[in-house]
C-alpha positions in Angstrom: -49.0 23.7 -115.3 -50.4 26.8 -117.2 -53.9 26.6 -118.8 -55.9 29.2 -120.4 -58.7 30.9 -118.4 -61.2 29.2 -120.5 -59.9 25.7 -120.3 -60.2 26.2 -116.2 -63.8 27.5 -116.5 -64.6 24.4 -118.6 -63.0 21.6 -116.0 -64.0 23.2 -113.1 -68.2 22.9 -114.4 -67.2 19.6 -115.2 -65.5 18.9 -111.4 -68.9 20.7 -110.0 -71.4 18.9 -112.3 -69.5 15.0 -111.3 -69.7 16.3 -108.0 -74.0 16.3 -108.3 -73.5 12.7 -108.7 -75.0 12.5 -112.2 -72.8 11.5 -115.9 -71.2 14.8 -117.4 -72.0 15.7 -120.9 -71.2 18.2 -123.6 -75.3 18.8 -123.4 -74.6 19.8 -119.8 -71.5 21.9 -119.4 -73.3 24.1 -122.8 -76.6 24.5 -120.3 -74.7 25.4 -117.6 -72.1 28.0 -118.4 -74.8 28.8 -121.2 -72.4 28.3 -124.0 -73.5 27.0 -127.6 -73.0 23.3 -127.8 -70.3 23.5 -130.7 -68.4 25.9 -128.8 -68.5 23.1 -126.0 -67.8 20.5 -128.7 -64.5 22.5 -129.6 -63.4 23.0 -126.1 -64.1 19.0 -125.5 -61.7 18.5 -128.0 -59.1 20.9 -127.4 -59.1 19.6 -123.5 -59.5 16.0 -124.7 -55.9 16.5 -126.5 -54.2 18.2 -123.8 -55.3 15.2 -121.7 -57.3 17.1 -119.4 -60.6 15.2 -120.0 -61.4 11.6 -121.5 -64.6 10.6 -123.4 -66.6 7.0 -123.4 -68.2 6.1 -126.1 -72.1 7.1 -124.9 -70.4 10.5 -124.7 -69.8 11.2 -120.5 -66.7 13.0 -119.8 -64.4 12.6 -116.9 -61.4 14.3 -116.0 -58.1 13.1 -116.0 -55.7 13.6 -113.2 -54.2 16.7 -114.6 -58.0 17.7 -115.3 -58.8 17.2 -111.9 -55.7 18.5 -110.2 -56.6 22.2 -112.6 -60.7 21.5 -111.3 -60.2 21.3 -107.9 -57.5 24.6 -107.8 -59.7 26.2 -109.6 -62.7 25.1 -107.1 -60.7 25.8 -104.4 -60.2 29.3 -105.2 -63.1 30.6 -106.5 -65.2 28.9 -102.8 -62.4 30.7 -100.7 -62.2 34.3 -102.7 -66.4 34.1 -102.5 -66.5 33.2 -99.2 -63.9 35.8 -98.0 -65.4 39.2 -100.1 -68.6 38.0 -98.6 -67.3 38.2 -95.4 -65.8 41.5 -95.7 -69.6 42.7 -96.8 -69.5 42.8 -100.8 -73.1 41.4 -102.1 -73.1 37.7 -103.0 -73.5 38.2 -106.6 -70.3 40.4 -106.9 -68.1 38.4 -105.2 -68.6 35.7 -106.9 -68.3 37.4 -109.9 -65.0 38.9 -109.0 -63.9 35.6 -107.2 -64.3 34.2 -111.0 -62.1 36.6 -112.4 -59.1 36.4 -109.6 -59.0 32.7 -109.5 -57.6 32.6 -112.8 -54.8 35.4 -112.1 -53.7 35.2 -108.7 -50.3 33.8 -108.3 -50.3 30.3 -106.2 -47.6 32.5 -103.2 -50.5 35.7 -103.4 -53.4 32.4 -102.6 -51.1 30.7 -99.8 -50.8 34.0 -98.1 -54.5 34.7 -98.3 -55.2 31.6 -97.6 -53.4 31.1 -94.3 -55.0 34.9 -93.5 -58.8 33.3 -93.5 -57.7 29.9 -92.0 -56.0 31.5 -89.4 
């Protein structure tokens, strides 16, 4: 399943906001990834139609299971990646920058191998 970069940014802050135990809202992906709220509202929509996120009627959004299977890759990646350039001694900051970037590019075989590397 191939998504755009921007599409995973947007379903993984929605993964990590559920995960805080509170209702997701367009209000609250736009405050956190400091977007506009109409440029949320067109993302909502776009992911809505690829059937990556579902909408109730007071507004909370939830993933779907293709949403959540994208979410927790994502997720997955970007806590390994940090974790791992942390431990080789770049700052925090940078490597989670940089784990932000390579999550979205690194090939699922390149991942696996690193992977089994750290977990041993």
């Amino acid at each position: 399943m191939k998504t755009q970069e921007s599409a995973e940014n947007y379903l993984e802050t929605i993964c990590i906001l559920s995960r805080k135990g509170s209702p997701v809202r367009s209000v609250d992906i736009a405050n956190e990834l400091e977007y506009t709220k109409p440029s949320v509202s067109v993302a909502m929509k776009n992911l809505r139609a690829a059937g990556h996120i579902a909408t109730d009627d007071d507004g909370y959004i939830t993933l779907t299971e293709s949403g959540q299977i994208i979410a927790e890759t994502m997720y997955e990646r970007h806590v390994l990646l940090s974790d791992w350039l942390i431990s080789l001694g770049v700052d925090r900051e940078t490597a989670v920058n940089d784990a932000c970037r390579i999550e979205h590019v690194i090939s699922e075989q390149s991942f696996a191998a690193i992977k089994g590397l750290i977990e041993g």
